[in-house]
Biopython code that builds the backbone (N, CA, C, O; Angstrom):
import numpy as np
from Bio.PDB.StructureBuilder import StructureBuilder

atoms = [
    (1, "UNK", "N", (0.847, -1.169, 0.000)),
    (1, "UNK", "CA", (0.000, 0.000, 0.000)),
    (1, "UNK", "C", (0.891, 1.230, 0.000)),
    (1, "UNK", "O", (1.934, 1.171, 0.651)),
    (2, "UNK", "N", (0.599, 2.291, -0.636)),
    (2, "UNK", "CA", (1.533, 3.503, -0.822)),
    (2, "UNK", "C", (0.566, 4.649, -0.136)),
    (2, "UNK", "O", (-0.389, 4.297, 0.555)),
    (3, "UNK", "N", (0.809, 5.773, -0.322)),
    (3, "UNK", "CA", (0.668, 6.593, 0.977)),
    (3, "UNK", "C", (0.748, 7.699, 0.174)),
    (3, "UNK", "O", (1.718, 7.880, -0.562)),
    (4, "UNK", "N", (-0.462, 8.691, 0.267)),
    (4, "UNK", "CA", (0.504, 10.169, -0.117)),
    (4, "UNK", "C", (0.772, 11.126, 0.678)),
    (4, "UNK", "O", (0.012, 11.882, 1.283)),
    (5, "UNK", "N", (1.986, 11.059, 0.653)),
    (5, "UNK", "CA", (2.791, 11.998, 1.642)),
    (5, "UNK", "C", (2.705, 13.087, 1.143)),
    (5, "UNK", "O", (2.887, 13.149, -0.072)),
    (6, "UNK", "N", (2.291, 14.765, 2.157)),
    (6, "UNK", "CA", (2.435, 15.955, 2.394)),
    (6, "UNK", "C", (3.659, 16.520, 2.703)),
    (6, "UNK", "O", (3.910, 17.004, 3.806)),
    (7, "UNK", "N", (4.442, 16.476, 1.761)),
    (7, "UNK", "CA", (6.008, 16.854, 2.396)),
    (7, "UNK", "C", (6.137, 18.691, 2.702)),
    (7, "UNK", "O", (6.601, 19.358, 3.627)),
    (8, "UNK", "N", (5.578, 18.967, 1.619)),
    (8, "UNK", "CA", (5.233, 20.718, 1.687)),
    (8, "UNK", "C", (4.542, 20.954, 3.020)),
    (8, "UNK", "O", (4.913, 22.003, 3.545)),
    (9, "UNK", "N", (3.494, 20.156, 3.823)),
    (9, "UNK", "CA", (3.179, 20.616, 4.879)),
    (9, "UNK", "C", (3.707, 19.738, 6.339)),
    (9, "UNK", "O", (4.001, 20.236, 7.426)),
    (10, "UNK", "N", (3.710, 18.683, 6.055)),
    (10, "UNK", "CA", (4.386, 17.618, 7.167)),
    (10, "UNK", "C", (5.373, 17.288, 7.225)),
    (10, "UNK", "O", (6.047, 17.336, 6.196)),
    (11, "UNK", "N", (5.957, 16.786, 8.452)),
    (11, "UNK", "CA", (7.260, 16.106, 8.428)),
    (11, "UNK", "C", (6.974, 14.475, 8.850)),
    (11, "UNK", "O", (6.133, 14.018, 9.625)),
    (12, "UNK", "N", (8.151, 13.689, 7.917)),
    (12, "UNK", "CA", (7.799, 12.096, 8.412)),
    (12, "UNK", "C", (9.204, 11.680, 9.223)),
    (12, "UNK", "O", (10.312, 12.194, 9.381)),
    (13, "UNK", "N", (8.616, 10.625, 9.588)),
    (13, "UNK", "CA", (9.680, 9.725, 10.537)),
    (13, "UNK", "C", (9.526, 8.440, 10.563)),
    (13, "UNK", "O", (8.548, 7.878, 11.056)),
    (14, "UNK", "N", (10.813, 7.692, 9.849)),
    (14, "UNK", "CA", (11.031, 6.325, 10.252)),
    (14, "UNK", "C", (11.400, 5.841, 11.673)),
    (14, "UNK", "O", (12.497, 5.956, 12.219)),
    (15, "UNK", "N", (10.317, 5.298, 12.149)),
    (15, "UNK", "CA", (10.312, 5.104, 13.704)),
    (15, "UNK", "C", (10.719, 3.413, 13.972)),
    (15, "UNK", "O", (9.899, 2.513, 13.789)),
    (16, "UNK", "N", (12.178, 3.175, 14.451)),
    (16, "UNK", "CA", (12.567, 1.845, 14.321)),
    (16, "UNK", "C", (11.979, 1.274, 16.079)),
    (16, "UNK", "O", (11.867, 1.935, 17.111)),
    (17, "UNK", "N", (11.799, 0.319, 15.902)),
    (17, "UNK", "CA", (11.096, 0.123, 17.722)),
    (17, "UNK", "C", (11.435, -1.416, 17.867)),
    (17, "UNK", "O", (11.109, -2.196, 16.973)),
    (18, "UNK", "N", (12.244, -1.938, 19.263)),
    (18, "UNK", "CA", (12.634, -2.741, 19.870)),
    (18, "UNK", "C", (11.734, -4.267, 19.009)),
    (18, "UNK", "O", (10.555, -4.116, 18.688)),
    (19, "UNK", "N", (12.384, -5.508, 18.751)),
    (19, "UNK", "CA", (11.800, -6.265, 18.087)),
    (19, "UNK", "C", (10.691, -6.705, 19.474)),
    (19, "UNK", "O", (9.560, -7.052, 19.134)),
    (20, "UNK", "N", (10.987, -6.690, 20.881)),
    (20, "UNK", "CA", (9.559, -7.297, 21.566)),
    (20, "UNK", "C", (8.504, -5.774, 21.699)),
    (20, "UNK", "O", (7.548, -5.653, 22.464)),
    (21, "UNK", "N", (8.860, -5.053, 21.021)),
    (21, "UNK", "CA", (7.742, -3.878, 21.195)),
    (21, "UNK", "C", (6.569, -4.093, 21.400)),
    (21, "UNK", "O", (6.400, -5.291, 21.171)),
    (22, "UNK", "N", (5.315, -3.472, 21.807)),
    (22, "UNK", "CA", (4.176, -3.859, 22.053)),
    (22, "UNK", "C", (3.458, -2.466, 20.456)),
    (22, "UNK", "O", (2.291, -2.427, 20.069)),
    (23, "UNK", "N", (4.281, -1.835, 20.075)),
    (23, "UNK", "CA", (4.348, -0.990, 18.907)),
    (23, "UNK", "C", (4.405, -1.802, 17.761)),
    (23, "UNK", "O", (3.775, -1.321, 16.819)),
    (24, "UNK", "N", (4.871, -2.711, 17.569)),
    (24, "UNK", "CA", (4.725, -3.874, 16.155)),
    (24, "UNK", "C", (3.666, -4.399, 16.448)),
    (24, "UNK", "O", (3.991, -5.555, 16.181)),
    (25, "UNK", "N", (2.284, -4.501, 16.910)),
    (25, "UNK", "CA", (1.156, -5.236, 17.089)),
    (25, "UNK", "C", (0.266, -4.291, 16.749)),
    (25, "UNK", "O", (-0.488, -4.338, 15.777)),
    (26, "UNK", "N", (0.382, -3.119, 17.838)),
    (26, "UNK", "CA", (-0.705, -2.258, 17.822)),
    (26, "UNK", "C", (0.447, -0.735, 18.167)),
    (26, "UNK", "O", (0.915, -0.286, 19.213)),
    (27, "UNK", "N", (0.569, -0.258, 16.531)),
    (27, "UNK", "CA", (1.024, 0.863, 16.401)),
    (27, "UNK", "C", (0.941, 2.087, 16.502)),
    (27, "UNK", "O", (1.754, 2.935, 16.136)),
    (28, "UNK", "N", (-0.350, 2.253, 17.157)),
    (28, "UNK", "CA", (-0.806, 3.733, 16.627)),
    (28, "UNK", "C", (-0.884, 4.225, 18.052)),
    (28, "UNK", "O", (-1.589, 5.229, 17.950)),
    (29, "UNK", "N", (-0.614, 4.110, 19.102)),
    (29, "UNK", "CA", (-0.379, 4.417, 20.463)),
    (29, "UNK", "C", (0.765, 5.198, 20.387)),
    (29, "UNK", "O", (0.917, 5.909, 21.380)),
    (30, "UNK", "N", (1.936, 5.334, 19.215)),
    (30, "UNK", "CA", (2.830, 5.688, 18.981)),
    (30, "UNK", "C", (2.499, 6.968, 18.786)),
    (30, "UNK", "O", (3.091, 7.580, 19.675)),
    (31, "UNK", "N", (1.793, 7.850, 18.026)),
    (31, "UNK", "CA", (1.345, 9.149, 17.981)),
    (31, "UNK", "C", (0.846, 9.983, 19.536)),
    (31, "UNK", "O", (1.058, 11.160, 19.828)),
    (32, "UNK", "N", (0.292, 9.164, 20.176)),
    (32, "UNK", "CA", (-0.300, 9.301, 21.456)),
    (32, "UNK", "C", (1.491, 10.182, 22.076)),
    (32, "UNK", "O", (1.257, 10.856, 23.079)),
    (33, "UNK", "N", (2.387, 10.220, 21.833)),
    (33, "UNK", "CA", (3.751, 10.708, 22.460)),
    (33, "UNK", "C", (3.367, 12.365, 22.263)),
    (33, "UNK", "O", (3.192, 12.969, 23.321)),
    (34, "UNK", "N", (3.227, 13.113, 21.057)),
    (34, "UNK", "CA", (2.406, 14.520, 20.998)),
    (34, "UNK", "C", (1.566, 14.459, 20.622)),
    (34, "UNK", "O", (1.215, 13.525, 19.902)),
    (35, "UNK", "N", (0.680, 15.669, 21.017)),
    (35, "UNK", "CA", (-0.712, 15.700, 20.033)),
    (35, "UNK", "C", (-0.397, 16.088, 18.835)),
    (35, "UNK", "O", (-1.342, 15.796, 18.102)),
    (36, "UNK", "N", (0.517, 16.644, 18.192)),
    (36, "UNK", "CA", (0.191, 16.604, 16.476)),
    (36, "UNK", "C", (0.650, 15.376, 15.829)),
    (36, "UNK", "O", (0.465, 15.335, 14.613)),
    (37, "UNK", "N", (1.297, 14.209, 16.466)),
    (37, "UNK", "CA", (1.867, 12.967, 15.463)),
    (37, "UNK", "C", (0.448, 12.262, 15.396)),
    (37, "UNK", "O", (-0.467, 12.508, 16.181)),
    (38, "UNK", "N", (0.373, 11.102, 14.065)),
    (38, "UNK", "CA", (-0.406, 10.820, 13.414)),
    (38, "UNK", "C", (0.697, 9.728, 12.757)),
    (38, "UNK", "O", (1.883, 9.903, 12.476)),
    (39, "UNK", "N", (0.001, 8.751, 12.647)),
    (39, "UNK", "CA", (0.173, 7.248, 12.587)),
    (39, "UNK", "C", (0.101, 7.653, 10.906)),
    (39, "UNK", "O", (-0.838, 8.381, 10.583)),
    (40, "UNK", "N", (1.120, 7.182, 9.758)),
    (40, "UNK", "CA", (0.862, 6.650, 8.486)),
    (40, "UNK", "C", (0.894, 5.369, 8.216)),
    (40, "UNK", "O", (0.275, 4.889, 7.267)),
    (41, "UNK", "N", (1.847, 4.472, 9.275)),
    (41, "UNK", "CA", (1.728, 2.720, 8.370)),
    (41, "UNK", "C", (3.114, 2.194, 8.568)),
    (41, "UNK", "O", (4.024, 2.608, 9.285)),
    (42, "UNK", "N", (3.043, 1.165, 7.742)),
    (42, "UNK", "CA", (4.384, 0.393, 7.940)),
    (42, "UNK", "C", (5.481, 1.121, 7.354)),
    (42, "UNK", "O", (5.209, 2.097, 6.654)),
    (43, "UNK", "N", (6.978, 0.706, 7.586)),
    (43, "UNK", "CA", (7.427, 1.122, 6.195)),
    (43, "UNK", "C", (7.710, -0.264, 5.934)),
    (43, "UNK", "O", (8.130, -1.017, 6.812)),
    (44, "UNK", "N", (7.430, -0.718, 4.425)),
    (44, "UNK", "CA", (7.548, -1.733, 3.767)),
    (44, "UNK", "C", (7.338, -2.992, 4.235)),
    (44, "UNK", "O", (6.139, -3.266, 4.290)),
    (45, "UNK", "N", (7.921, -3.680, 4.519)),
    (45, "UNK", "CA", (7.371, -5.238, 4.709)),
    (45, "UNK", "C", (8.404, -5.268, 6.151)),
    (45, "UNK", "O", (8.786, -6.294, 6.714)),
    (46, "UNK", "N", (8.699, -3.952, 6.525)),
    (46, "UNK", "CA", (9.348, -4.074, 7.869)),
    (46, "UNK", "C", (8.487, -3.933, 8.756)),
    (46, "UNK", "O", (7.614, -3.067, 8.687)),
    (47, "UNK", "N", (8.623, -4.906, 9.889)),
    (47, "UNK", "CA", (7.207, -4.612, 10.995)),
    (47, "UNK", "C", (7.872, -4.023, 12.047)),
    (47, "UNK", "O", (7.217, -3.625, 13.010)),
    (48, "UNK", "N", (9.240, -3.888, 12.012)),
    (48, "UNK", "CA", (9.586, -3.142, 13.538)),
    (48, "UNK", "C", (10.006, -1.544, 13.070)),
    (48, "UNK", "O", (10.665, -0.820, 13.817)),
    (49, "UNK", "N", (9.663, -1.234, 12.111)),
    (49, "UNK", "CA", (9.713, 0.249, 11.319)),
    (49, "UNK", "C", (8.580, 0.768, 11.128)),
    (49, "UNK", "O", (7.834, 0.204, 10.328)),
    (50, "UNK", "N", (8.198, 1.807, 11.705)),
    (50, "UNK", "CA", (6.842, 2.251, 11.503)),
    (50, "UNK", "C", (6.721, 3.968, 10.959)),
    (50, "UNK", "O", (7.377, 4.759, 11.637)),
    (51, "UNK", "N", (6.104, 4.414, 10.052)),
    (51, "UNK", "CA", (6.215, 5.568, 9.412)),
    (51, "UNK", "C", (4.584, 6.554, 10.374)),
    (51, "UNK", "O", (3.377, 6.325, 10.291)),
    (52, "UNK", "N", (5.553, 7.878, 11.384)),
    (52, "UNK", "CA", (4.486, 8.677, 11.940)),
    (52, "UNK", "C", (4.788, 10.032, 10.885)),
    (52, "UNK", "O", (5.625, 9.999, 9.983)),
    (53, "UNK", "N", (4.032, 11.064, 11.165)),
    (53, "UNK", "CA", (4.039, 12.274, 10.714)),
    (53, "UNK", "C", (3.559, 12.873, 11.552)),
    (53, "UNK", "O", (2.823, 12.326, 12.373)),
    (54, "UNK", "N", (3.977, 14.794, 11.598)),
    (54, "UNK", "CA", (3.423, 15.610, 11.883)),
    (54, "UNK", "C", (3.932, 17.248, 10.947)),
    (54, "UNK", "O", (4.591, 17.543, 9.951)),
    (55, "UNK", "N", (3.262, 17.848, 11.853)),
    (55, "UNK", "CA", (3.323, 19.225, 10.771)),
    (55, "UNK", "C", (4.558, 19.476, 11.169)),
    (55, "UNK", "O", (5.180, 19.180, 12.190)),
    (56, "UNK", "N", (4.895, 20.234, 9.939)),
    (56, "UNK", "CA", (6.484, 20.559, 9.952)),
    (56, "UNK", "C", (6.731, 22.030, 11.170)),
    (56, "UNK", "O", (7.813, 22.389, 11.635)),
    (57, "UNK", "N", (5.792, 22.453, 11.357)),
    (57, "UNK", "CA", (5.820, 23.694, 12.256)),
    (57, "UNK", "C", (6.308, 22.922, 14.089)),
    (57, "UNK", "O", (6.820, 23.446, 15.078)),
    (58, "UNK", "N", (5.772, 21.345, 13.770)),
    (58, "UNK", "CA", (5.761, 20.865, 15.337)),
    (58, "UNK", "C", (6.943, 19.523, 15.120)),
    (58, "UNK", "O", (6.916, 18.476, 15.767)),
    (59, "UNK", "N", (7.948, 19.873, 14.046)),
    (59, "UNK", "CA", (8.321, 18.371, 13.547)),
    (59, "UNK", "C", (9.920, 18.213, 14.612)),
    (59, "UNK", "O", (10.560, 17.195, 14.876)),
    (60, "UNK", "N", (10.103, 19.277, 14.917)),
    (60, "UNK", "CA", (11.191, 18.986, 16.288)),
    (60, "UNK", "C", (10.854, 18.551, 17.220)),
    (60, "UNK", "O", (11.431, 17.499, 17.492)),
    (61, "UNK", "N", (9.941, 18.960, 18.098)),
    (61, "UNK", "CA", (9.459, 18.463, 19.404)),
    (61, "UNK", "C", (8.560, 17.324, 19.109)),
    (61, "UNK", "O", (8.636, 16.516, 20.034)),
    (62, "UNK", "N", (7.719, 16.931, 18.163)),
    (62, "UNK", "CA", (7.358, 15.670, 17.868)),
    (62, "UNK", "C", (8.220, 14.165, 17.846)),
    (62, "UNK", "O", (8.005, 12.974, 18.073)),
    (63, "UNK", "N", (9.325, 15.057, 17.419)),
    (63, "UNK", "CA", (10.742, 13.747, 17.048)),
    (63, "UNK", "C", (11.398, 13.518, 18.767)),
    (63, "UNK", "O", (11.578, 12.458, 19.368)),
    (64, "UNK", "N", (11.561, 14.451, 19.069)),
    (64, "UNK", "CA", (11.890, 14.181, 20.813)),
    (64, "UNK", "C", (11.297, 13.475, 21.880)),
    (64, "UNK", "O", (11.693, 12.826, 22.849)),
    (65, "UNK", "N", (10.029, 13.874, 21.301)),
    (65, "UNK", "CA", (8.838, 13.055, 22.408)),
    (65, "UNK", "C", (8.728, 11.254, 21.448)),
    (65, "UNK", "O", (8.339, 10.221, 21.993)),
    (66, "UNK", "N", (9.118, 11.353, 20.210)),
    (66, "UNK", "CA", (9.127, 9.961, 19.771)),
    (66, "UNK", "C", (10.594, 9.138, 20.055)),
    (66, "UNK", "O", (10.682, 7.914, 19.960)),
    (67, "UNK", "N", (11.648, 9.968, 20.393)),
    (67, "UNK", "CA", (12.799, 9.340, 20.822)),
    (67, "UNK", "C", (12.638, 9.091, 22.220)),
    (67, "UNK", "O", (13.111, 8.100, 22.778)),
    (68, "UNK", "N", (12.052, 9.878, 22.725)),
    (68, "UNK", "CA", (11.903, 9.620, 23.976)),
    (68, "UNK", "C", (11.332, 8.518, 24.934)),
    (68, "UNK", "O", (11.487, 8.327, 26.140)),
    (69, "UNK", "N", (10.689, 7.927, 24.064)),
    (69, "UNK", "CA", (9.719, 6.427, 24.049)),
    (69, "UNK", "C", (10.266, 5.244, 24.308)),
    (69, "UNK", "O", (10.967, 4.753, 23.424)),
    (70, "UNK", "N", (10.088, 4.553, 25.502)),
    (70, "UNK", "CA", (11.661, 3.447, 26.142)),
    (70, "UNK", "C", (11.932, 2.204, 24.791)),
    (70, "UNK", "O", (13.037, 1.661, 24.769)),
    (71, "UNK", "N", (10.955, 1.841, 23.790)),
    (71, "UNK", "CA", (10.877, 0.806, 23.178)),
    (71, "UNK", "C", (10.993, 1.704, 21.463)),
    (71, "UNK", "O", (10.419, 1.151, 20.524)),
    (72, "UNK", "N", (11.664, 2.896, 21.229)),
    (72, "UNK", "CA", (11.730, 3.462, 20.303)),
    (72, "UNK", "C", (13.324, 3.045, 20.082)),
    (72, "UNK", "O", (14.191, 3.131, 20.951)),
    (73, "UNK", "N", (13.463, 2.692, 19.060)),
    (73, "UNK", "CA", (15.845, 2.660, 19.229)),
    (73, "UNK", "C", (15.539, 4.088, 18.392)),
    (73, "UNK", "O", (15.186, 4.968, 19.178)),
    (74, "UNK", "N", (15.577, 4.447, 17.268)),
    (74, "UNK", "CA", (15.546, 5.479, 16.311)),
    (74, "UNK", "C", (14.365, 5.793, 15.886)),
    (74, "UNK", "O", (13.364, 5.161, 15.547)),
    (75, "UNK", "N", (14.810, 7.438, 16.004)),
    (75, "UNK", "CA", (13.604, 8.001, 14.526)),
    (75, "UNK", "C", (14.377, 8.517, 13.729)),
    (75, "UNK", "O", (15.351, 9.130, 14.164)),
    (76, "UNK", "N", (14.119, 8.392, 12.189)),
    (76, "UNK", "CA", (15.186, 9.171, 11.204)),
    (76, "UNK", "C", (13.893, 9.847, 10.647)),
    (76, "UNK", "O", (12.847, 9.199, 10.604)),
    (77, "UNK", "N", (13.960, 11.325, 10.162)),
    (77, "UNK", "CA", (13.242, 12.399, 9.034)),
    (77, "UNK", "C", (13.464, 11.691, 8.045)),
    (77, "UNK", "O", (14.510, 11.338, 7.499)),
    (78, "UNK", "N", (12.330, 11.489, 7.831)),
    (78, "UNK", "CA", (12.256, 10.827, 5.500)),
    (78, "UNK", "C", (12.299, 12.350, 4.723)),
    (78, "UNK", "O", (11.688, 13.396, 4.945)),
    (79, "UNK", "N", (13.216, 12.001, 3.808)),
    (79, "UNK", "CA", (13.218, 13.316, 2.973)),
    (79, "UNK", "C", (12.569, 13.195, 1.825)),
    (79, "UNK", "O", (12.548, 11.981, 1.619)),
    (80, "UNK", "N", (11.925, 13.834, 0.794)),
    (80, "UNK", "CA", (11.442, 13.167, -0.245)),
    (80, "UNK", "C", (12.759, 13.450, -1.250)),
    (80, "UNK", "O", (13.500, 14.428, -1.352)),
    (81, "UNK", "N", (12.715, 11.994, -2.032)),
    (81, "UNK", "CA", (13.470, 12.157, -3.553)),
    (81, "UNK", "C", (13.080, 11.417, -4.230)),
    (81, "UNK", "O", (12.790, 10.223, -4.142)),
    (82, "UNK", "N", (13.050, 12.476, -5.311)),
    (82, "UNK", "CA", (13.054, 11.937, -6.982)),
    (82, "UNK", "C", (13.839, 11.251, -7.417)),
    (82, "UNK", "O", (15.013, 11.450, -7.108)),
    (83, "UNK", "N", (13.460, 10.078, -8.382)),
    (83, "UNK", "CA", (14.664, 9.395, -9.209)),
    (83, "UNK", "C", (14.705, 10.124, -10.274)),
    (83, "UNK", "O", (13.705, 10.693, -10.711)),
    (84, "UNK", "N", (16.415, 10.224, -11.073)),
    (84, "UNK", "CA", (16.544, 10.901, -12.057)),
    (84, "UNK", "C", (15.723, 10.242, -13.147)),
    (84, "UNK", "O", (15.269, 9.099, -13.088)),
    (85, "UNK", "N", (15.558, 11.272, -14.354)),
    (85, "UNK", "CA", (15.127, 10.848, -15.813)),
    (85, "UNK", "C", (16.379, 9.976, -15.853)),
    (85, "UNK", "O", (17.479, 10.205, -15.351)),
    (86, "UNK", "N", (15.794, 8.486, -16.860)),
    (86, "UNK", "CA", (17.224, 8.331, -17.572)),
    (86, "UNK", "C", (17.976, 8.640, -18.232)),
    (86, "UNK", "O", (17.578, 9.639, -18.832)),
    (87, "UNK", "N", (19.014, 8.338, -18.548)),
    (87, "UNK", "CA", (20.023, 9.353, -19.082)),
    (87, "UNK", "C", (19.934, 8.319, -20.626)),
    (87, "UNK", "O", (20.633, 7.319, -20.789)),
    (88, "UNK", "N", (19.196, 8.697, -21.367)),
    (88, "UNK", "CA", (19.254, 7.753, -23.153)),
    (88, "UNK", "C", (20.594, 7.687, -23.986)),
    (88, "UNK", "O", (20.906, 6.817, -24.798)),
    (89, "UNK", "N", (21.299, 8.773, -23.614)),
    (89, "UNK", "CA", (22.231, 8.700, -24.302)),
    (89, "UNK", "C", (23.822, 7.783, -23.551)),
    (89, "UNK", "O", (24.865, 7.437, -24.106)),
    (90, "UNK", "N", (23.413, 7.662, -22.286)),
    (90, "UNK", "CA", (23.855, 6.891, -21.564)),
    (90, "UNK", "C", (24.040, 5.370, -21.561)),
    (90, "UNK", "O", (24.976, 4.573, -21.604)),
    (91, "UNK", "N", (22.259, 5.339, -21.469)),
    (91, "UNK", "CA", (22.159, 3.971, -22.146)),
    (91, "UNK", "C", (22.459, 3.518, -23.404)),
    (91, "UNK", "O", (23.015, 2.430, -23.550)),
    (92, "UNK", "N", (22.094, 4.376, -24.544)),
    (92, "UNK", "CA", (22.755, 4.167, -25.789)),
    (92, "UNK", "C", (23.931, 3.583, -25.790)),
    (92, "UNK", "O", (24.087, 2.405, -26.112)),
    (93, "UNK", "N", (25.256, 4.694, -25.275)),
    (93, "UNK", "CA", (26.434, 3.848, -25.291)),
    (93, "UNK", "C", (26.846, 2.851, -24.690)),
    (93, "UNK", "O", (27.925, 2.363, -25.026)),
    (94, "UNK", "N", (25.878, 2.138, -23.352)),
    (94, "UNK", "CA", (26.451, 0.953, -23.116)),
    (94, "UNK", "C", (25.741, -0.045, -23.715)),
    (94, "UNK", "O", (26.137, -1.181, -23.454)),
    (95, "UNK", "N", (24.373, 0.104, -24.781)),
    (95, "UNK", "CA", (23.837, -0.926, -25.677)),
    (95, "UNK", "C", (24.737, -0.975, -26.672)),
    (95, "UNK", "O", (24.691, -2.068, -27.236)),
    (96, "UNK", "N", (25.568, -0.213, -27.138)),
    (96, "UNK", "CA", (26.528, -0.567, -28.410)),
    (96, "UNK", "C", (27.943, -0.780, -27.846)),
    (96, "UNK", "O", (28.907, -1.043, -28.564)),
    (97, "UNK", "N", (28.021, -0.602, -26.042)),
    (97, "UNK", "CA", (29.519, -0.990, -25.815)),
    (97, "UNK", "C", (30.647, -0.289, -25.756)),
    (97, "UNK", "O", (31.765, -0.716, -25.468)),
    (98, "UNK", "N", (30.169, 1.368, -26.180)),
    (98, "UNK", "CA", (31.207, 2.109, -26.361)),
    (98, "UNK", "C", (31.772, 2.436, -24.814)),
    (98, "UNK", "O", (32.975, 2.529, -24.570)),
    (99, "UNK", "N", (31.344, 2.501, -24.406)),
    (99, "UNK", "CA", (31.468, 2.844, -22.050)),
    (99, "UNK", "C", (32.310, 1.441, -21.803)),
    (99, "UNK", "O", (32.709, 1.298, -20.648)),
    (100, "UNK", "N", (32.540, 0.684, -22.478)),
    (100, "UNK", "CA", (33.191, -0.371, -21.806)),
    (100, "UNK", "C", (32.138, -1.358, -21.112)),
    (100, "UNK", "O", (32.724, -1.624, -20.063)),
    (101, "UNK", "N", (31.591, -1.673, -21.100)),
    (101, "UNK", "CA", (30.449, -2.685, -20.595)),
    (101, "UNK", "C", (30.798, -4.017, -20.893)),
    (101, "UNK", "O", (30.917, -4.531, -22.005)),
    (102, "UNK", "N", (30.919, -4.416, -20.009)),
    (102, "UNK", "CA", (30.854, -6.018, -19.689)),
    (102, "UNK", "C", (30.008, -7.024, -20.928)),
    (102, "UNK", "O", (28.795, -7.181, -20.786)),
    (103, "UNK", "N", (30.560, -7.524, -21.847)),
    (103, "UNK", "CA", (29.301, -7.823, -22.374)),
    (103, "UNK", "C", (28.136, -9.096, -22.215)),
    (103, "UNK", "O", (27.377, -9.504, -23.094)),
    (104, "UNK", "N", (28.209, -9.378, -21.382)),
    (104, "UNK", "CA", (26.936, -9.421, -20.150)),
    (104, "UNK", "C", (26.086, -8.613, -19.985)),
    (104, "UNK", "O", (24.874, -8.813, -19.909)),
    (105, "UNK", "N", (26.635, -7.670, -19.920)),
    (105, "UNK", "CA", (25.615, -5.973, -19.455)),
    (105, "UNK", "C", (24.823, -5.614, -20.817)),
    (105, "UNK", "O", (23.608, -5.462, -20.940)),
    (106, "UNK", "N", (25.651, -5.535, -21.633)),
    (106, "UNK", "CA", (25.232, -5.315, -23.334)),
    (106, "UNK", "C", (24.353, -6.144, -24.037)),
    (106, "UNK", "O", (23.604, -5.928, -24.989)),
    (107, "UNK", "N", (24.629, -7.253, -23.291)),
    (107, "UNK", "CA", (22.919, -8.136, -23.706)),
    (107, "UNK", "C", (22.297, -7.941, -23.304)),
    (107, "UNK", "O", (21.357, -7.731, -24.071)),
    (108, "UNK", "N", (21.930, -7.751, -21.835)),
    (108, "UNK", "CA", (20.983, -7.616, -21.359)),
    (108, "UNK", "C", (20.160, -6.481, -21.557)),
    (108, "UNK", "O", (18.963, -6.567, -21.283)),
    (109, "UNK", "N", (20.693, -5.316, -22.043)),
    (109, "UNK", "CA", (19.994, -3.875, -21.863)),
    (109, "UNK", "C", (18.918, -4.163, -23.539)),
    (109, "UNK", "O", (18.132, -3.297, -23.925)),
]
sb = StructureBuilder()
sb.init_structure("model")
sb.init_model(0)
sb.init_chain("A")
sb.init_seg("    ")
for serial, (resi, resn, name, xyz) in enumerate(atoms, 1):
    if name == "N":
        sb.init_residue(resn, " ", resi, " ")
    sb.init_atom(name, np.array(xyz, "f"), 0.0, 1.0, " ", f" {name:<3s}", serial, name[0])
structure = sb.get_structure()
């Protein structure tokens, strides 16, 4: 499931939490640390990683009161990024080999 994140108005946090946590069962007690955090979900198929948010106006003292939590190890800020366009002319030269490519690599592309 994907998520749309408010980066222009919120701030997120990868919230890593102790593998016997009582936070990998029932996660959303985790926001309960300030009143502006708000529960988004897993991150990925990790269950001891959990993704909170709050507004970016409250996104310092939100992160303190979530470190502060005895069964929290880390919170890291998610930043948003873009993947680049590909680069065609890039790929071009390693489909004909001129970049030096393995030719392994040159079949495959």
């Amino acid at each position: 499931m994907s998520y749309a994140l408010d980066y222009a108005t919120n701030a997120y946090f990868a919230v890593s939490v102790s593998s016997s946590s009582s936070y990998i069962s029932d996660p959303a007690p985790l926001a309960d640390a300030h009143p502006s955090l708000f529960y988004v979900g897993k991150v990925g198929a990790l269950n001891d990683v959990l993704l909170l948010g709050a507004p970016q106006s409250d996104s310092d003292v939100a992160k303190r009161a979530l470190n502060a939590l005895s069964d929290v190890e880390s919170v890291d800020v998610q930043v948003p990024a873009q993947r680049p366009e590909e680069d065609v002319v890039t790929r071009h030269r390693y489909s004909v080999g001129m970049l030096g490519a393995p030719k392994s690599d040159v079949d495959a592309v």
